[in-house]
Each structure stands twice: as C-alpha cells, then as structure tokens.
DRENDREN-874477 format. One record per residue: residue number from 1; residue in one letter; z, x, y of N, C-alpha, C in turn. Coordinates in Angstrom, 2 decimals. Last residue first. Layout:
<sites>
resi,resn,n.z,n.x,n.y,ca.z,ca.x,ca.y,c.z,c.x,c.y
NUM,A,Z,X,Y,Z,X,Y,Z,X,Y
...
</sites>
This chain:
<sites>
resi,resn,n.z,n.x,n.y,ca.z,ca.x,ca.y,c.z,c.x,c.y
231,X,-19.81,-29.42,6.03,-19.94,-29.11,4.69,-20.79,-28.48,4.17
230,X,-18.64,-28.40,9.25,-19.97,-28.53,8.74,-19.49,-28.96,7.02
229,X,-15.69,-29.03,10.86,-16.49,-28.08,10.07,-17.68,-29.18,9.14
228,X,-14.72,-31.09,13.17,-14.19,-31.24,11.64,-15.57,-30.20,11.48
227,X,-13.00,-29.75,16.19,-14.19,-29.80,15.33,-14.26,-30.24,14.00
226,X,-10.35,-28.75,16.45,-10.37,-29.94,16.31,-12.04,-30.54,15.87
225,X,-8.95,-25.81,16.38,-10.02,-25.89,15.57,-10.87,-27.63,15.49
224,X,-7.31,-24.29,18.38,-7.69,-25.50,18.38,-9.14,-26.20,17.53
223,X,-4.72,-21.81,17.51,-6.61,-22.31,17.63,-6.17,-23.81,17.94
222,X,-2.80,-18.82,18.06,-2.92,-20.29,17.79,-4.03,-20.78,18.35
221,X,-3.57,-15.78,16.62,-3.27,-16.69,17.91,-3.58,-18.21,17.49
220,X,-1.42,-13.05,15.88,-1.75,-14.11,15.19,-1.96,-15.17,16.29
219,X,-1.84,-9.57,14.43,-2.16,-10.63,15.46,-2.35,-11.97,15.48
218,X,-1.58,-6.61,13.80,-1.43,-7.65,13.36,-0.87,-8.43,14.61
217,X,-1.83,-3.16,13.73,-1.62,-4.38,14.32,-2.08,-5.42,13.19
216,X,-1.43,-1.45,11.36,-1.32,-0.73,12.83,-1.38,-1.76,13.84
215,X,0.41,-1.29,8.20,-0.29,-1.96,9.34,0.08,-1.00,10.68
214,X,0.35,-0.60,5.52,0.59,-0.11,6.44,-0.31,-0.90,7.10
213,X,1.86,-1.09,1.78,0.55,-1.49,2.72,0.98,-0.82,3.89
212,X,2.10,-0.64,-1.53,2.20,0.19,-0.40,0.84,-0.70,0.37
211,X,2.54,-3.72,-4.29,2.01,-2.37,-3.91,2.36,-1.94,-2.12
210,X,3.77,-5.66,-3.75,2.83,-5.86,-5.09,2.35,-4.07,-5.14
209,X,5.50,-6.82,-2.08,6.47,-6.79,-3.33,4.96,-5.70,-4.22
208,X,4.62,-8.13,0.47,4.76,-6.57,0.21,5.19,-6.09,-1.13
207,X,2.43,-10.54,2.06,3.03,-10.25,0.56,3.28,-8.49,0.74
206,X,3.19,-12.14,4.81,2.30,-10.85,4.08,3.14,-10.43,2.90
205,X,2.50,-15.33,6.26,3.31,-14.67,5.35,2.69,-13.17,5.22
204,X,3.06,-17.59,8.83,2.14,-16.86,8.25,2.83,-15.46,7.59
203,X,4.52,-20.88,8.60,4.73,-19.25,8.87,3.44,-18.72,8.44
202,X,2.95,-23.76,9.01,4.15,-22.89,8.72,3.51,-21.85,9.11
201,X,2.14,-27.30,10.23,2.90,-25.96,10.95,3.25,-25.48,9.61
200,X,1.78,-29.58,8.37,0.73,-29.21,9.44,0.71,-27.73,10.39
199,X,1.56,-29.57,4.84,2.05,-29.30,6.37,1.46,-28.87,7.07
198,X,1.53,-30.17,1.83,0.99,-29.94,2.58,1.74,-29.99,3.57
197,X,3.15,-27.77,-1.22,2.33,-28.90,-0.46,1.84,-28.86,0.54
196,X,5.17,-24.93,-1.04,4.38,-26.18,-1.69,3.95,-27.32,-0.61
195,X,5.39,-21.47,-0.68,5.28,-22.76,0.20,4.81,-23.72,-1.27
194,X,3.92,-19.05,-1.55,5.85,-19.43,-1.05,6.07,-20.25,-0.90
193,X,2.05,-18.82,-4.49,2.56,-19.06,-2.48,4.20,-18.87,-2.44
192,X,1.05,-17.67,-5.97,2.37,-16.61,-5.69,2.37,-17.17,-3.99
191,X,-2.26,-18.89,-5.92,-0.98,-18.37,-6.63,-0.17,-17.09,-5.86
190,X,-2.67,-21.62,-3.18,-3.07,-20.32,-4.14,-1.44,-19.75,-5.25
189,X,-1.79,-25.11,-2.95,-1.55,-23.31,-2.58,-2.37,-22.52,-3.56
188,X,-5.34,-27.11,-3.10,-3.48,-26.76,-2.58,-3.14,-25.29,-2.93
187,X,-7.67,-27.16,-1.92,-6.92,-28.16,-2.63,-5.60,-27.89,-2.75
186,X,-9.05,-25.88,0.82,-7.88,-25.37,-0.10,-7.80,-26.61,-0.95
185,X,-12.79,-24.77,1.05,-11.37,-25.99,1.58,-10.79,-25.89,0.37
184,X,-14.20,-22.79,3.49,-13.63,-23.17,1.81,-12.45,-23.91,1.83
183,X,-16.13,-21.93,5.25,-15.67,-22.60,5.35,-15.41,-23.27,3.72
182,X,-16.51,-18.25,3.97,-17.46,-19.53,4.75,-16.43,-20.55,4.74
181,X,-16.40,-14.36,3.85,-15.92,-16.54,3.34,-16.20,-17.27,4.37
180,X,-17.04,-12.26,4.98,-17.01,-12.53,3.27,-16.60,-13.67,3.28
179,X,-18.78,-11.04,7.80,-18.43,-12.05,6.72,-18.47,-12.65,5.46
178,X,-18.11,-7.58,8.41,-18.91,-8.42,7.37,-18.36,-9.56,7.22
177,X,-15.85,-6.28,9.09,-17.05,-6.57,10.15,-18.05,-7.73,9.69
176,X,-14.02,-5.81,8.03,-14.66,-4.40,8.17,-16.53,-4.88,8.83
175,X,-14.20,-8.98,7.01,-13.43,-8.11,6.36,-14.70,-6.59,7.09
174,X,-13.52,-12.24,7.63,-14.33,-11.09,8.12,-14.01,-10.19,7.92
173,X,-13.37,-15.88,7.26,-13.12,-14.62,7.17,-13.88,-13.32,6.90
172,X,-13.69,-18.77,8.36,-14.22,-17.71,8.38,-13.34,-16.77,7.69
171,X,-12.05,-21.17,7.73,-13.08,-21.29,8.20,-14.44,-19.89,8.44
170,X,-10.24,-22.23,4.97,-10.51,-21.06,5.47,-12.23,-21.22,6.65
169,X,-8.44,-25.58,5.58,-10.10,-24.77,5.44,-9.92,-23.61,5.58
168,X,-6.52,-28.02,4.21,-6.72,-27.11,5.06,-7.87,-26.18,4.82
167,X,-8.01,-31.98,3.99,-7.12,-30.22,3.28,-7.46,-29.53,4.38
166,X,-7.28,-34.60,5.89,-8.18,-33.31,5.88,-7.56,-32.26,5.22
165,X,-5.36,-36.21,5.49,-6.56,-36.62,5.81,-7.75,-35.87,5.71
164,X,-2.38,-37.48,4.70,-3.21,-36.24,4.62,-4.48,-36.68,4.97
163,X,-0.09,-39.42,6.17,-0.38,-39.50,4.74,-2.23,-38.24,5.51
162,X,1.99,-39.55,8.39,1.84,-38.72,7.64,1.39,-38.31,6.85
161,X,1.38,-41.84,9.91,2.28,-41.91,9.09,2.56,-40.57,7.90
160,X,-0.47,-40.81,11.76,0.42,-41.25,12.12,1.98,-41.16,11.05
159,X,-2.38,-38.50,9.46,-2.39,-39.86,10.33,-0.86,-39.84,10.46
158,X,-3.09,-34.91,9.37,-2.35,-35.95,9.24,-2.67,-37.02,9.47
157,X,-5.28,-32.05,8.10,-4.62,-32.83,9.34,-4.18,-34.29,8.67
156,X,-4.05,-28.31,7.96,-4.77,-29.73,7.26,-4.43,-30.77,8.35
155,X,-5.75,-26.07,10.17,-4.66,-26.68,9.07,-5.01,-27.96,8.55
154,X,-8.23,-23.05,9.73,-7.57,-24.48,10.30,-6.76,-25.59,9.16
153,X,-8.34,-20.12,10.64,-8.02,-20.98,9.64,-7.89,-22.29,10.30
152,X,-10.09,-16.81,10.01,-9.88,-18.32,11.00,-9.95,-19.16,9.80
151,X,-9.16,-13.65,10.44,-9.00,-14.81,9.59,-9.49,-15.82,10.29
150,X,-10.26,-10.66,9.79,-10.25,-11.49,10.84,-10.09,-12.94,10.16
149,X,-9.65,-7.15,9.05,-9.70,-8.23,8.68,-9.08,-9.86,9.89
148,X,-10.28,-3.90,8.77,-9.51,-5.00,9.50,-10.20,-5.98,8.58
147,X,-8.68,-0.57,7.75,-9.52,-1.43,7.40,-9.15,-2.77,8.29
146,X,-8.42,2.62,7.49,-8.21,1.65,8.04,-9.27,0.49,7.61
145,X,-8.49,4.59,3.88,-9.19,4.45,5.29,-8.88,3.00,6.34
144,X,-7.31,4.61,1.86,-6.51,5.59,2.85,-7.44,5.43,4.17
143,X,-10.00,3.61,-0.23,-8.41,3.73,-0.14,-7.80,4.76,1.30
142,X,-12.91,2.57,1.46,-12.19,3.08,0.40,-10.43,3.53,0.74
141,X,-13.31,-1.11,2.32,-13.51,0.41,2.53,-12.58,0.93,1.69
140,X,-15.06,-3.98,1.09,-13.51,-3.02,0.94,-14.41,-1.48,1.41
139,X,-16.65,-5.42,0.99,-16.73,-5.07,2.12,-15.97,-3.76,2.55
138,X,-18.43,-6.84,-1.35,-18.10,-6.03,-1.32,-17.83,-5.15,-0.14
137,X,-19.09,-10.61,-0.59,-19.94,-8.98,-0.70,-18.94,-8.32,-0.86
136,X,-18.55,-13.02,-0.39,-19.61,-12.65,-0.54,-20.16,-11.29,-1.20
135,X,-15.26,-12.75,-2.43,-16.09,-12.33,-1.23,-17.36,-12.51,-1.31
134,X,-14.70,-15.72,-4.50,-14.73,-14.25,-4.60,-15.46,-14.32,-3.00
133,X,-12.27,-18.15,-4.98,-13.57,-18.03,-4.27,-13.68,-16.50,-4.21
132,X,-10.27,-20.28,-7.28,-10.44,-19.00,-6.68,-11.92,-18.68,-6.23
131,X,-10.20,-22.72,-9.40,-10.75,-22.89,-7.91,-10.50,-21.47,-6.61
130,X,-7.39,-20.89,-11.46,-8.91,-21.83,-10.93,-9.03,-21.82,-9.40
129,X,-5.91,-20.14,-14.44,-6.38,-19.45,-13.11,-7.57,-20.30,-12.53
128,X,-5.86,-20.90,-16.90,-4.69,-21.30,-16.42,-5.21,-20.86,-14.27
127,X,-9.27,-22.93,-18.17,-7.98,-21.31,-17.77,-7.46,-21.33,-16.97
126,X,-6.27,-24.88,-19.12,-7.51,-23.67,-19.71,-8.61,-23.74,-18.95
125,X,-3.33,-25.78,-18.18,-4.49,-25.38,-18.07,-5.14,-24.48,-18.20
124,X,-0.48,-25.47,-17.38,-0.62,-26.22,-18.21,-2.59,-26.76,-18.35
123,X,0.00,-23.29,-15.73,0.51,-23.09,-16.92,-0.28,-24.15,-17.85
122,X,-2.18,-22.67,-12.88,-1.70,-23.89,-13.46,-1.38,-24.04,-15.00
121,X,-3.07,-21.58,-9.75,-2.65,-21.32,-11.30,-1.58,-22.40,-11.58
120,X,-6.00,-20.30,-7.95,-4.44,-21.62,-7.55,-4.12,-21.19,-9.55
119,X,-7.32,-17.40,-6.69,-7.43,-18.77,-7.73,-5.77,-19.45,-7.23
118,X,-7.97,-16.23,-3.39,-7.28,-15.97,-4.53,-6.53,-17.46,-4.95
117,X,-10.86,-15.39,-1.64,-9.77,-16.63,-1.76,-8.68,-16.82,-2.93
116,X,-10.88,-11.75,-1.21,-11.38,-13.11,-1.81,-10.11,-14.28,-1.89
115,X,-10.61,-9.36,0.43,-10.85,-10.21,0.98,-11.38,-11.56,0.44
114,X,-10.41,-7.70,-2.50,-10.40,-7.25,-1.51,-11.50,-8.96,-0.57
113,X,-10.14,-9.73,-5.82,-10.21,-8.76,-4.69,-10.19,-8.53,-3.72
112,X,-10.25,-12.46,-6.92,-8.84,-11.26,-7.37,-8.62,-10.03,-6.23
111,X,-12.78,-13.39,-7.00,-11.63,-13.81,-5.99,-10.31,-13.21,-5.62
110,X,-14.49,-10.38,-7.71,-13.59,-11.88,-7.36,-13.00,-12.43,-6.78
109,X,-17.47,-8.22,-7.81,-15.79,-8.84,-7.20,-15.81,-10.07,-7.15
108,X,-19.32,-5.53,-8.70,-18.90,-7.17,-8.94,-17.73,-7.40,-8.90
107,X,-18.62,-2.72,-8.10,-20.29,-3.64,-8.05,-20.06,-5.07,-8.24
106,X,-16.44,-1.17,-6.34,-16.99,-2.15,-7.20,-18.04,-3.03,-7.09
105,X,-16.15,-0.05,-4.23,-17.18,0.97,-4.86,-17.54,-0.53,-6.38
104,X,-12.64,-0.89,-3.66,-13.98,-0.26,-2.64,-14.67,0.28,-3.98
103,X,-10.34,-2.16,-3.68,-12.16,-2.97,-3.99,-13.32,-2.15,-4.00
102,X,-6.71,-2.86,-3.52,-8.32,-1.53,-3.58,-9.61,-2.05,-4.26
101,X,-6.79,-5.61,-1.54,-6.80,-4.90,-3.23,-7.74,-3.87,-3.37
100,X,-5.52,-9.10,-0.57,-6.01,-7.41,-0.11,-5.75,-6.34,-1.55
99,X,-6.48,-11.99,-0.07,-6.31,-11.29,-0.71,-6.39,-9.65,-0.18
98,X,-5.71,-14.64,1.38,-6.63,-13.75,1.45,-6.46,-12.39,0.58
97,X,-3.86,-17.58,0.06,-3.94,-16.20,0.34,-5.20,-15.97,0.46
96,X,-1.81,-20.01,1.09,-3.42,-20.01,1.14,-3.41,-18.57,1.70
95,X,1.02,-20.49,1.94,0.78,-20.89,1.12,-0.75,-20.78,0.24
94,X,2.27,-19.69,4.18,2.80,-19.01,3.29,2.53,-19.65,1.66
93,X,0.42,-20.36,6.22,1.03,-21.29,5.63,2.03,-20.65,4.71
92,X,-1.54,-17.75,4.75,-1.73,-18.73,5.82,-0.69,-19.75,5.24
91,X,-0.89,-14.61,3.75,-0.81,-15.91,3.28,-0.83,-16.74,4.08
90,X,-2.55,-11.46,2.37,-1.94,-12.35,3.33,-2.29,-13.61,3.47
89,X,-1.61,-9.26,0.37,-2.28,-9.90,0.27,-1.43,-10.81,1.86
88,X,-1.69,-6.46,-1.76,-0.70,-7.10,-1.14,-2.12,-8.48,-0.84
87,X,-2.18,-3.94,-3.79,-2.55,-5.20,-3.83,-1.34,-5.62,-2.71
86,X,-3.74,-0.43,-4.74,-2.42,-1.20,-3.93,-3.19,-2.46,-3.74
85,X,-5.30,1.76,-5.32,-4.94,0.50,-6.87,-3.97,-0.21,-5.97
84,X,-4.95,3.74,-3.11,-5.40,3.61,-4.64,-4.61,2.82,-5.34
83,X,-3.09,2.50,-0.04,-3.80,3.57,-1.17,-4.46,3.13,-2.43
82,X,-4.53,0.78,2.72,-3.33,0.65,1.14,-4.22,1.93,0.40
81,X,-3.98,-0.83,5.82,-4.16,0.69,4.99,-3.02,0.54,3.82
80,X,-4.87,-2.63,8.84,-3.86,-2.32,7.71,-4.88,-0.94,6.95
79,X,-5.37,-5.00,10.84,-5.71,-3.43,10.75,-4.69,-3.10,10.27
78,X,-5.64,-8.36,11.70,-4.94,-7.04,11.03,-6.01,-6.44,10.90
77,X,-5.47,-11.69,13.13,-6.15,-10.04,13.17,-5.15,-9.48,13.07
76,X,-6.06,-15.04,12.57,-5.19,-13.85,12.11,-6.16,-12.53,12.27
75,X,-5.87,-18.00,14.45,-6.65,-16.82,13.81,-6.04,-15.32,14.07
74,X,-5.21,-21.74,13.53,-4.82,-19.89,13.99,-5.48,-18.91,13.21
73,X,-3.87,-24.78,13.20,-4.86,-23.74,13.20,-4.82,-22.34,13.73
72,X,-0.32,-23.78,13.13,-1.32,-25.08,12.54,-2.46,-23.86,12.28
71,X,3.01,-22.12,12.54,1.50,-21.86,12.77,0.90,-23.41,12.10
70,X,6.30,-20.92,13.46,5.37,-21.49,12.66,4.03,-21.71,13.03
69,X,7.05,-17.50,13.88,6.94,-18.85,14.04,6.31,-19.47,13.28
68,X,7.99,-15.48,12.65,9.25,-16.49,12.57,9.07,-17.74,13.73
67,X,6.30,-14.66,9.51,6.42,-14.63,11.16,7.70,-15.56,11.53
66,X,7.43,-12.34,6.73,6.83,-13.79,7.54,7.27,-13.92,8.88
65,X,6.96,-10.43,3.98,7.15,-10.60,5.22,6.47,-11.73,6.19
64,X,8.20,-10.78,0.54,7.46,-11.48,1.35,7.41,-10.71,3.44
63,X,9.58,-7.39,-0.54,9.22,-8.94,-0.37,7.88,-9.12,0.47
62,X,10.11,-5.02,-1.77,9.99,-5.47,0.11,9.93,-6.89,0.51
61,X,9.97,-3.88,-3.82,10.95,-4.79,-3.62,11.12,-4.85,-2.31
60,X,8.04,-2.47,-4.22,8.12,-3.16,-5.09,8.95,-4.17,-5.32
59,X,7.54,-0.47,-1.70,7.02,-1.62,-1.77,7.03,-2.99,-3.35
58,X,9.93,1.06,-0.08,9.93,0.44,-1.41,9.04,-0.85,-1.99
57,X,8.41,2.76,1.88,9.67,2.93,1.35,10.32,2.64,0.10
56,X,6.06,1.10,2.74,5.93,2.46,1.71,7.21,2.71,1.15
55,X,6.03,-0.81,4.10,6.56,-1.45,3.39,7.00,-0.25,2.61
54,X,5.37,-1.09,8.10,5.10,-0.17,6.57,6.02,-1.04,5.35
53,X,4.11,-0.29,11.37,4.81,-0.52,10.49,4.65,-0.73,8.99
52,X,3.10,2.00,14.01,2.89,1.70,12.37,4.19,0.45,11.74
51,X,4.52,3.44,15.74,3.26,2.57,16.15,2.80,2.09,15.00
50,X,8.56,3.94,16.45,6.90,4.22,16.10,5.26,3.10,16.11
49,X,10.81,3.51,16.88,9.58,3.03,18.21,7.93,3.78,17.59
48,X,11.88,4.34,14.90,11.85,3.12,15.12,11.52,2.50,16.90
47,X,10.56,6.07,12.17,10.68,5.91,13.36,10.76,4.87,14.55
46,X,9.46,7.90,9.47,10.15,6.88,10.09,10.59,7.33,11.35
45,X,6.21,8.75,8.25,7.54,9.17,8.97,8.33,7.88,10.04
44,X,4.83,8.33,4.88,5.09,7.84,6.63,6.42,8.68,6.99
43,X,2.43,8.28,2.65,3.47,8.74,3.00,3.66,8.56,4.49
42,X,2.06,5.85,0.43,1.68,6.11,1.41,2.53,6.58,1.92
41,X,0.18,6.50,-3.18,0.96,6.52,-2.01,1.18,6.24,-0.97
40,X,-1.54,7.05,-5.17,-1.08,6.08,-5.20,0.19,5.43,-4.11
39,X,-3.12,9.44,-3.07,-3.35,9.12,-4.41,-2.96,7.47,-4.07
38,X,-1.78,9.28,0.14,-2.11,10.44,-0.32,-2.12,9.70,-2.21
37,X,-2.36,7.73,3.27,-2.59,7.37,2.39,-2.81,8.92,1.29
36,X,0.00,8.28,6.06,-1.45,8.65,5.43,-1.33,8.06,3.92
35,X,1.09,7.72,8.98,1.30,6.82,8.00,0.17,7.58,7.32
34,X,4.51,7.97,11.79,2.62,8.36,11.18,2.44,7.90,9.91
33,X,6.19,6.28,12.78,5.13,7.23,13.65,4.00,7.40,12.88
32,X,7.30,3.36,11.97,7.11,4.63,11.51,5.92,5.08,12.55
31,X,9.52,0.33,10.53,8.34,1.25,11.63,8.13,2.69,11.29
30,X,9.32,-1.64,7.63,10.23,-0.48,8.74,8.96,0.00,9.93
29,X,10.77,-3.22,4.81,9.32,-3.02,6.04,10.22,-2.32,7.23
28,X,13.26,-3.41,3.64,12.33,-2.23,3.27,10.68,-2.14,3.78
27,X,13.99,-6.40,4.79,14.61,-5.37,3.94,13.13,-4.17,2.88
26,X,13.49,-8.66,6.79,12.79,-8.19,5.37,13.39,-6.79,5.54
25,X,13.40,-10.76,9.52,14.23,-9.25,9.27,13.77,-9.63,7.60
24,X,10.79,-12.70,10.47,12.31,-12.14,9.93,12.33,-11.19,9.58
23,X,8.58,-10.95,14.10,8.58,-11.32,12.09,10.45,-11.31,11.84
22,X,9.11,-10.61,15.86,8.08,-11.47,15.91,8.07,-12.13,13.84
21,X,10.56,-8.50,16.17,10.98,-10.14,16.55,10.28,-10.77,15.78
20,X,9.56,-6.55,15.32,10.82,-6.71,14.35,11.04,-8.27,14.91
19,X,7.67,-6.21,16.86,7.00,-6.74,15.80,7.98,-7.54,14.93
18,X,8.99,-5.59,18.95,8.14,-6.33,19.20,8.09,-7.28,18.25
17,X,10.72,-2.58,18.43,11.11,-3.79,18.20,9.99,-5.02,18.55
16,X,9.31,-0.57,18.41,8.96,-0.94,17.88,9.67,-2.80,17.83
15,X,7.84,0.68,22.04,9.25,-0.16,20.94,8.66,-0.38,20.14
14,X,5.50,2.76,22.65,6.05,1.50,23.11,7.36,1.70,21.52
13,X,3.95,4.85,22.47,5.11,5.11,23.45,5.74,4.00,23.45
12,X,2.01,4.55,20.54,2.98,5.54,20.07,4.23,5.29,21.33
11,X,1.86,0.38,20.69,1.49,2.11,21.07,2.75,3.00,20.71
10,X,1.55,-1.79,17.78,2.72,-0.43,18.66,1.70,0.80,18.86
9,X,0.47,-4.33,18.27,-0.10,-3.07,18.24,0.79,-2.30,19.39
8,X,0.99,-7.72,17.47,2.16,-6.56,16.99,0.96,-5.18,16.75
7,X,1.28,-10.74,19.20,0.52,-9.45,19.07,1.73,-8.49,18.50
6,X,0.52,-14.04,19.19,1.90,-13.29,18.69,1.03,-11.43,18.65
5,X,-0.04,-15.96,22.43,-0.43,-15.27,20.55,0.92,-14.42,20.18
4,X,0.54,-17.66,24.32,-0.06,-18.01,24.01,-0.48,-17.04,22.36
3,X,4.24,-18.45,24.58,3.31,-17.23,24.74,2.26,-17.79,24.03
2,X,6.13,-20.09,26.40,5.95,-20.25,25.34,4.48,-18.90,25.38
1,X,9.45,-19.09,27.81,8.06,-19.44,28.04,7.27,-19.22,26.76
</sites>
C-alpha cells in the first residue's frame, strides 16, 4: 500500500529500522540514543533502536544519504544539529540544495549559508559560482542547538513529449520558523548535485561527506503543487 509521506521521528522506544528503509543503506549514517554537540563535534551513543540518526562516526566519508523513493512536488521537514563550522546541506532531486552551515551570529549571509539557495558552478565562467540566492535573514540558531527547517518544492513540469515547460521552484523555505526563500526558480542543479538535468521524480538527498550532522526527524510528503506560483 502506497503511504501517503515518508516520516523518520524515532521515539526512544521505537526501531530504528524505519528510517534505515526509508533511506539506501550509506555506510557511516547510523542510529543512536543520544547525540550532543561538544566544539567541532558530535558526540553520540550508538544504538540501533535509538531516536537520532547521525553521520558523527565519520562524517568525511559518509556520503550522500538518499531516500529510496523518488519525489515530484514535496515538502521536506527536518530537525537536525551540527556543531561549530559543520556544512551539510539538503538536496531536492538530488539536484537543488538548501544549504545547512554554522550561520549563527553572522551579520551578512549568502547563499553559501545556513538555509540559502546554494550558487550552480561553472569552470568555464567568471565567476565560476552563480545564480546562488542568500536567506532573507539570518535564522541559523547557534551550534549544538536543534534547529528545523521546512521545504516546499515543486518539480519542473513536462508536455506529453517530454520537452520542459516549467523549471523547478523552491516555493518556500522556513528555517527556525522564519521565512528565508520565496518562490526561486532553479535554472539547473546547484553545485555538488548528484543528479543532471531535468526530471519530474527523484530522490531527495542529504549531503554527509562535508561535516557532523544529527537528525531527530526528517519528513518527506508528496504535494500537489499544480498552482503555477505568482512571479
């Protein structure tokens, strides 16, 4: 039976296996009972009905983590936790990042930061980094403190024959309550996608390779965004 969202909030008494479905098997994301943020760290106790899952073990070689369904329009809820100076980031499509990046206390942010549309990059262009959208605002809470983030996305759309009609849109995003992005339309992947081009279904990705992240849920429900958005 087909389930209407994908939910991954391990109570302390539940399985962890839920989440282990719901996402491919990735080598050094794990579950864990408890999770604190200590300097550049995050220290956890493993546990595989714990209520956390984690990358902390080896986040420099955790990879990509991706759902193992595929996704059109859909709106993404996480409640995550990165220590001091940690960057991961999450990828609609495994191709159109939101960015996640210790932010907190900075007076002027980019696209580079904590909940900004992160630039597309192009070797053969000055400057090689473009069409990146910074947060409205500065929303980042400080290191070791929970933080959420609310995505709404809608995918690009097709004709019959396949030829593109609509890029795909960040339609909202909401970082610790605040909306930091307005309806921003992708011209194509951000940098360090996984993905090229366009499609109407993929995975929804979480970058772990870049730094220590910890999630306490993560939620992904399929939309019907069929409204074409305001300009």
């Amino acid at each position: 039976m087909k389930v209407p969202g994908l939910l991954i909030l391990l109570a302390a008494s539940a399985s962890a296996a839920p989440w282990k479905e719901i996402f491919k098997p990735m080598a050094s994301w794990e579950a864990a009972a408890s999770v604190t943020a200590e300097d550049t760290a995050i220290r956890f106790e493993k546990d595989p009905d714990g209520k956390f899952f984690t990358n902390a073990s080896n986040p420099k070689k955790a990879g990509y983590l991706q759902t193992a369904e595929a996704f059109g329009d859909c709106t993404v809820e996480a409640e995550f936790m990165i220590p001091a100076g940690s960057n991961s980031g999450i990828y609609l499509m495994g191709r159109y990042e939101i960015q996640i990046l210790d932010s907190h206390g900075k007076d002027k942010v980019g696209s580079s930061d904590m909940g900004g549309v992160y630039q597309r990059w192009d070797n053969q262009r000055q400057p090689k980094g473009f069409e990146g959208v910074a947060p409205s605002e500065n929303a980042a809470n400080p290191p070791g403190e929970w933080q959420t983030m609310v995505i709404r996305f809608r995918a690009p759309r097709f004709d019959a024959d396949g030829k593109l009609l609509e890029k795909p849109r960040f339609l909202s995003v909401t970082l610790n309550g605040k909306l930091v992005q307005q309806n921003v339309t992708l011209s194509g992947p951000t940098r360090a996608a996984q993905r090229k081009g366009f499609v109407a279904r993929d995975a929804v990705f979480i970058q772990g390779d870049h730094g220590p992240i910890a999630f306490r849920k993560f939620k992904v429900t399929p939309e019907n965004f069929d409204a074409k958005p305001e300009e």
